[in-house]
DSSP file (Angstrom, degrees, kcal/mol; ACC not computed):
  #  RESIDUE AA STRUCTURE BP1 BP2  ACC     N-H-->O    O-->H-N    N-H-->O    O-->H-N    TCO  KAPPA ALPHA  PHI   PSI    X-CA   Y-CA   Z-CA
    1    1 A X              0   0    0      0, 0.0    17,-0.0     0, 0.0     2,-0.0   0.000 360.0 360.0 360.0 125.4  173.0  131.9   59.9
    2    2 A X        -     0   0    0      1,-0.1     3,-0.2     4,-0.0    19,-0.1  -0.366 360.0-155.1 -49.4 128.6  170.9  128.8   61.1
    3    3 A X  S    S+     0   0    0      1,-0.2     2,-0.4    -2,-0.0    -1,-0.1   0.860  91.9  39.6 -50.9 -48.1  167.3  130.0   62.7
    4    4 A X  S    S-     0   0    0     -3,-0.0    -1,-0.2     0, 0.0    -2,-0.0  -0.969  95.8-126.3-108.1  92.1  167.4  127.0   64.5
    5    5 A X        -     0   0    0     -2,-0.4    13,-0.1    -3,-0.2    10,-0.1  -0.172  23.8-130.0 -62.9 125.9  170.8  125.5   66.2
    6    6 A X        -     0   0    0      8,-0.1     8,-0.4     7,-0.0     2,-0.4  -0.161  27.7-143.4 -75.6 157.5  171.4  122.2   65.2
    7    7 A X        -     0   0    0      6,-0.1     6,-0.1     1,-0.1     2,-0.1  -0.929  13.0-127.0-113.7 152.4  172.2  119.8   68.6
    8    8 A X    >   -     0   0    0      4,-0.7     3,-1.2    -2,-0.4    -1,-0.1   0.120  39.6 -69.1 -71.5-171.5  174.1  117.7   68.5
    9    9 A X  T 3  S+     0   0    0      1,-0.2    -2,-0.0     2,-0.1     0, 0.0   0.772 130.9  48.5 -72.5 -14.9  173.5  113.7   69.7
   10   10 A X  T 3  S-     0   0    0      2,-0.1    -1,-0.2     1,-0.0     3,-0.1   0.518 113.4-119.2 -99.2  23.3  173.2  114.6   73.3
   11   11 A X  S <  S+     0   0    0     -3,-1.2     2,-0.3     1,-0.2    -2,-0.1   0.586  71.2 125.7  47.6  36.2  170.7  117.4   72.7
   12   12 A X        -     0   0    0      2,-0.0    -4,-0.7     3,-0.0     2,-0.5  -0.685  58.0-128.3-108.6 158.5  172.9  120.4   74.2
   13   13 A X        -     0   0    0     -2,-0.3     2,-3.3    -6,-0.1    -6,-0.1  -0.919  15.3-125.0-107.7 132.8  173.4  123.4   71.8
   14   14 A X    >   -     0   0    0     -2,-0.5     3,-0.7    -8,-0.4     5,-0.2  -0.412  24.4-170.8 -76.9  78.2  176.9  124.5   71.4
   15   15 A X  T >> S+     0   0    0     -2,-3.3     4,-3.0     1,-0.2     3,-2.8   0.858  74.8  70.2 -31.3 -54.6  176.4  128.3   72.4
   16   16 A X  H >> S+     0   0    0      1,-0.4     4,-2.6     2,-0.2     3,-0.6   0.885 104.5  41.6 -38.9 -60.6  180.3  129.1   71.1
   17   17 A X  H <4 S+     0   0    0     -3,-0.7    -1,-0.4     1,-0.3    -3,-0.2  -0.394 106.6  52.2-116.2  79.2  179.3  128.7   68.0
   18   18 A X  H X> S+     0   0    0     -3,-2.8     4,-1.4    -2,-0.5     3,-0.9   0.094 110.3  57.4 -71.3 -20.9  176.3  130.2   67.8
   19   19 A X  H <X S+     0   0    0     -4,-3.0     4,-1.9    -3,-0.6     5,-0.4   0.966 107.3  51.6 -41.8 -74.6  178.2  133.2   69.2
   20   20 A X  H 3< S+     0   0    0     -4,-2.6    -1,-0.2    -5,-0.3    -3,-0.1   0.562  98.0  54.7 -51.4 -12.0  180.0  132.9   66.8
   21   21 A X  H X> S+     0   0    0     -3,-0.9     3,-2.1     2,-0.1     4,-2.0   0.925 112.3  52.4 -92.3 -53.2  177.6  132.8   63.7
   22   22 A X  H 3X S+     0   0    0     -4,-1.4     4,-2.7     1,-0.3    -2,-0.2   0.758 110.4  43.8 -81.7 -34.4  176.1  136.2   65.0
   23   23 A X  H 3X S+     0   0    0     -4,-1.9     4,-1.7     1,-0.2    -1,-0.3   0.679 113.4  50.7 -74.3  -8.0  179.4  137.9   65.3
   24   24 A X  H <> S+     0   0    0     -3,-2.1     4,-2.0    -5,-0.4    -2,-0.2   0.848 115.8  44.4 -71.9 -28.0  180.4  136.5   61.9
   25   25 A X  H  X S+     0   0    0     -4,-2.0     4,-2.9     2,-0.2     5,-0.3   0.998 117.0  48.1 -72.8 -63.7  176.8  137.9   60.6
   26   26 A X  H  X S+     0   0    0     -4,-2.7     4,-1.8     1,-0.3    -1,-0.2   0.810 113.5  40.2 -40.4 -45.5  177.4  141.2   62.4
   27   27 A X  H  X>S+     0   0    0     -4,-1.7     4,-3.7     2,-0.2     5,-0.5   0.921 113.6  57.2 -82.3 -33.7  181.0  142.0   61.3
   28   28 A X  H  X5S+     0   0    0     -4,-2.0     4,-1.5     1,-0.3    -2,-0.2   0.903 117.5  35.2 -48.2 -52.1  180.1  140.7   57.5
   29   29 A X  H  X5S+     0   0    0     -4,-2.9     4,-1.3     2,-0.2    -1,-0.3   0.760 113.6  60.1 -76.8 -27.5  177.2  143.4   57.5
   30   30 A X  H  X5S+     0   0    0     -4,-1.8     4,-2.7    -5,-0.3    -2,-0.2   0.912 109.5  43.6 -77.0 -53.5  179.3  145.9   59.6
   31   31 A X  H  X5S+     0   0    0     -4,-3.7     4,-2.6     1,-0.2     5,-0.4   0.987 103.1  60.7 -79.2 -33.2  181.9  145.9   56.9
   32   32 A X  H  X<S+     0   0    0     -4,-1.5     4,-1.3    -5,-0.5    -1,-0.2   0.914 114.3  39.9 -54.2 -27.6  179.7  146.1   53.8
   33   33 A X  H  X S+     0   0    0     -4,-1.3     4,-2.2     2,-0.2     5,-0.4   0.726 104.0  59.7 -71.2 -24.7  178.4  149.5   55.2
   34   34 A X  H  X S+     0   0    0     -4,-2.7     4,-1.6    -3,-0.3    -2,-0.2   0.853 116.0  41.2 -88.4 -23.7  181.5  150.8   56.4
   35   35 A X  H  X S+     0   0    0     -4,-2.6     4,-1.7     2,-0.2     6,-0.3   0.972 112.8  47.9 -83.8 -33.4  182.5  150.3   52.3
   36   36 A X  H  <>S+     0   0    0     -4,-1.3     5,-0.6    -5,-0.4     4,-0.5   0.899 115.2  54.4 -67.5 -41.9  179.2  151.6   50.9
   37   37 A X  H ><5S+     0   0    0     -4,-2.2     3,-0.6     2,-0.2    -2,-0.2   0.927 117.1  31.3 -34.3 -65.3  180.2  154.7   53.8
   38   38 A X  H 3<5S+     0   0    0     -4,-1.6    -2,-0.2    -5,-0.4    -3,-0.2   0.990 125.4  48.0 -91.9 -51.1  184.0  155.6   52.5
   39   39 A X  T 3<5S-     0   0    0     -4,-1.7    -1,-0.3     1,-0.1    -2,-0.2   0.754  99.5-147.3 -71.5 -14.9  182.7  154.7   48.2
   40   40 A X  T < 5 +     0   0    0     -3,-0.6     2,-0.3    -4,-0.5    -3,-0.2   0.704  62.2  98.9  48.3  10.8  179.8  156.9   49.4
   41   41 A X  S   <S-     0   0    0     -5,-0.6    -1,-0.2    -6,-0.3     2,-0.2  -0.934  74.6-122.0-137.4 150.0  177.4  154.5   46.8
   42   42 A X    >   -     0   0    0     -2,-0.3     3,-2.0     1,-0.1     2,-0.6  -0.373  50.3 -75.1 -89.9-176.4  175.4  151.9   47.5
   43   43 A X  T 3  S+     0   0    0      1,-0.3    -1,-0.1    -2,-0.2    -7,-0.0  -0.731 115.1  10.2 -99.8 108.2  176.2  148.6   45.9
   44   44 A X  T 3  S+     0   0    0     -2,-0.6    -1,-0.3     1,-0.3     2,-0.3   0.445  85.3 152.9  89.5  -3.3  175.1  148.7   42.3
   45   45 A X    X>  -     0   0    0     -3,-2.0     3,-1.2     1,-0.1     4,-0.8  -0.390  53.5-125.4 -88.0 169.6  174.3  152.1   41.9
   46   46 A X  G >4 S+     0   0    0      1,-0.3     3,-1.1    -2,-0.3    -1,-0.1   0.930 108.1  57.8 -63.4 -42.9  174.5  154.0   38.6
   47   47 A X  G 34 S+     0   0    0      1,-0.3    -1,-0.3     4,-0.0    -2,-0.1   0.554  90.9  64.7 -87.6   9.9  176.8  156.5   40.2
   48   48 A X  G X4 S+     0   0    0     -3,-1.2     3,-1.6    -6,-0.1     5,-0.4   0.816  78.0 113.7 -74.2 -43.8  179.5  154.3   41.2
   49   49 A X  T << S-     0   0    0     -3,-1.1    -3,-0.0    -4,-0.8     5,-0.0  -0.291  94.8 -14.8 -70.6 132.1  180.4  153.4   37.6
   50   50 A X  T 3  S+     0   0    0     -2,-0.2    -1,-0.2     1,-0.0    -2,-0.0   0.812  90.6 133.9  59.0  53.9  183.7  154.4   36.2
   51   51 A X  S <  S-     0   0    0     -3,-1.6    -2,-0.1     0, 0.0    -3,-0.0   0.635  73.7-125.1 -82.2 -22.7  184.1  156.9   39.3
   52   52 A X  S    S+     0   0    0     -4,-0.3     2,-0.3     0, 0.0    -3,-0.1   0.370  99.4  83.0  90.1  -8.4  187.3  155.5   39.4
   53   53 A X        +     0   0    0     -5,-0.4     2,-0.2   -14,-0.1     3,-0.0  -0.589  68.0 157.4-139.3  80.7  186.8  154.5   42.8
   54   54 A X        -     0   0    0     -2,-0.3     2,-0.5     1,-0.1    -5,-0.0  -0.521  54.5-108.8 -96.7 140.7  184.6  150.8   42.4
   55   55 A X        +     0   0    0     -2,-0.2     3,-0.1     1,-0.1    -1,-0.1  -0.605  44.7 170.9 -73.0 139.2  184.1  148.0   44.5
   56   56 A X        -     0   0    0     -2,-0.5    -1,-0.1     1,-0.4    -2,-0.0  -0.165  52.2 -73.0-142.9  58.8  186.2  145.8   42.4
   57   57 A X        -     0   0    0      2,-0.0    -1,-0.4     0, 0.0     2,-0.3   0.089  43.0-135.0  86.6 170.6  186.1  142.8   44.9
   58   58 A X        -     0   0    0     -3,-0.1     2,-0.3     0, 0.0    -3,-0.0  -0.896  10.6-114.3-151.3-173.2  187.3  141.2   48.2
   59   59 A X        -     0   0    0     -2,-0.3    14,-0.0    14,-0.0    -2,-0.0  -0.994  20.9-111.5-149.1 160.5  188.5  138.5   50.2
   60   60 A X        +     0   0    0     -2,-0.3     2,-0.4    13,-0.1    11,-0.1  -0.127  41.8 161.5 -56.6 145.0  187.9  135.9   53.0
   61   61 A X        -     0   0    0      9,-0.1    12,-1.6     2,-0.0    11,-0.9  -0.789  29.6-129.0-132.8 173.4  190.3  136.5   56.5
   62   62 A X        -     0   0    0     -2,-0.4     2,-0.3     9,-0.2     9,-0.2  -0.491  13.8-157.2-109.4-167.9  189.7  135.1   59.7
   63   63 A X        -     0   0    0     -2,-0.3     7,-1.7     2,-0.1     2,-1.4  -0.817  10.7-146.9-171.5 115.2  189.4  136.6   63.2
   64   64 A X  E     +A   69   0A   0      5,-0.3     5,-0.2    -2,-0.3     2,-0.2  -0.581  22.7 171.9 -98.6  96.9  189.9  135.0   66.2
   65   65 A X  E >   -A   68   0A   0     -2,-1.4     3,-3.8     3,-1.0    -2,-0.1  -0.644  55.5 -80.7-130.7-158.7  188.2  135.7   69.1
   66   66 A X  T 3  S+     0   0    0      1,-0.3     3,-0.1    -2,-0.2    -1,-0.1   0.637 127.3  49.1 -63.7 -30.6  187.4  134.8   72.7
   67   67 A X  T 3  S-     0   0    0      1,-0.3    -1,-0.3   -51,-0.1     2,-0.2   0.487 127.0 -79.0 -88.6  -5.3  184.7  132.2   70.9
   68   68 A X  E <   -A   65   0A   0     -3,-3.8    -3,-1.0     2,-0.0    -1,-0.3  -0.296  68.5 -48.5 118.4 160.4  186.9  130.6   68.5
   69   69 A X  E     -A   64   0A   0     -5,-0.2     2,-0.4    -2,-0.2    -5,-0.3  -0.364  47.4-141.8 -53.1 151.4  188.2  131.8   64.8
   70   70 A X        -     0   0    0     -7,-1.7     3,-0.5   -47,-0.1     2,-0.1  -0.952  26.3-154.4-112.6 101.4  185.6  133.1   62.8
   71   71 A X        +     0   0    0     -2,-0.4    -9,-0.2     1,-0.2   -11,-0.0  -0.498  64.9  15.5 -90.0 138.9  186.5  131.8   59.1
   72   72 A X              0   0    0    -11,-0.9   -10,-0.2    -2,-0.1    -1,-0.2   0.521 360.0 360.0 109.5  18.0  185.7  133.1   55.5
   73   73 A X              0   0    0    -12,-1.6   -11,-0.1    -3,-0.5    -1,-0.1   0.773 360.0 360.0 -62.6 360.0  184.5  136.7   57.2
């Protein structure tokens, strides 16, 4: 997430999508706990290996909501 929001050329800040970078941030972090939560291990830990039950990867979706799709979540 930008610190800073870039403006555009007429110097107004597009709120939508900064809205949108914070719910992207939120739900990104929301779901990496809610997997370290059900695996009961944090990411990297000793006791995770060959539990049989491993992060073994993910992938991007989208989500659309009121503020416009949120891509790559």
């Amino acid at each position: 997430m930008k610190s800073i929001p870039e403006k555009p050329n007429n110097g107004q800040v597009n709120f939508d999508d900064m809205i949108n970078d914070l719910i992207k941030n939120f739900l990104e972090k929301l779901l990496k706990s809610e997997l370290t939560e059900f695996l009961n291990y944090d990411k990297y830990e000793v006791t995770g290996k060959n539990s049989g039950n491993n992060r073994n990867g993910n992938y991007s979706r989208n989500f659309q909501t009121k503020y416009g799709v949120i891509e790559n979540l």
